[in-house]
C-alpha positions in Angstrom: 0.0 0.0 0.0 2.9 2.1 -0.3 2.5 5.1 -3.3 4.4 8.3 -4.5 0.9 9.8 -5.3 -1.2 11.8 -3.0 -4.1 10.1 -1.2 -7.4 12.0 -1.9 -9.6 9.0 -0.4 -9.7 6.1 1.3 -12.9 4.4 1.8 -13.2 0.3 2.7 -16.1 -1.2 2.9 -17.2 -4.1 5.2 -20.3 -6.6 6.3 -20.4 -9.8 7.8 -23.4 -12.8 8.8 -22.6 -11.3 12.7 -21.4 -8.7 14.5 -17.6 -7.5 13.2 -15.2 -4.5 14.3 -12.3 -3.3 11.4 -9.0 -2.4 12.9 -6.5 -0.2 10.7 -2.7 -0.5 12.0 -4.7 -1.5 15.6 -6.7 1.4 15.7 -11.0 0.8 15.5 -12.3 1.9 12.2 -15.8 3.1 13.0 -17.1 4.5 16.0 -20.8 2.2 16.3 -21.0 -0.5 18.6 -22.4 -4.0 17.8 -22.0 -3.2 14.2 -23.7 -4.0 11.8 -27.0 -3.8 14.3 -29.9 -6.1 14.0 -30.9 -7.2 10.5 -32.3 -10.6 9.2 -29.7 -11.9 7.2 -32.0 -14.2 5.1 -33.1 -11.4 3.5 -30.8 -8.5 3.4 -27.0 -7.9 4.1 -25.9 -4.2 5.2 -22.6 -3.0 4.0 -20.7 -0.2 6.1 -18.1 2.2 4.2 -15.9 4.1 6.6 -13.6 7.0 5.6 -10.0 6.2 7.1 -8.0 8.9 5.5 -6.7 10.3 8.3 -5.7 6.4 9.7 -3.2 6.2 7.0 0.8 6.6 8.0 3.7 6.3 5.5 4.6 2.6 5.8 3.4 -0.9 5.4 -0.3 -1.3 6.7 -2.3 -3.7 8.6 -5.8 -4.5 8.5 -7.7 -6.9 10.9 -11.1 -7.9 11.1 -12.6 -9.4 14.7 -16.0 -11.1 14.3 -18.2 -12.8 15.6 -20.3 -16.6 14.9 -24.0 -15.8 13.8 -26.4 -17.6 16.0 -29.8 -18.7 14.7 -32.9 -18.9 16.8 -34.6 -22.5 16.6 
């Protein structure tokens, strides 16, 4: 991810079937909790887009993704 150009943007995007946090060089992407709140994932998967400009640092990068199992109600 290193460039000689200028960054004007910076913009991932994330979802999951449960509950996820996004970590840029171990800083929290995002500031909502329990992300991506309650949906029904049979019928509709939200996507999150996050603007981490400012995360970025000269160097190599790191991104990590926690998340959690989906449980299904019987």
């Amino acid at each position: 991810m290193n460039s000689p150009w200028p960054r004007r943007q910076a913009r991932p995007a994330a979802t999951a079937h449960g509950l996820y946090e996004v970590y840029l060089n171990e800083i929290r992407v995002g500031n909502v909790e329990l992300t991506p709140g309650y949906t029904s994932y049979a019928k509709i998967l939200h996507t999150q887009t996050y603007d981490v400009l400012d995360l970025l640092r000269a160097g190599a990068k790191t991104i990590e993704v926690a998340r959690t199992r989906l449980r299904r109600r019987a």
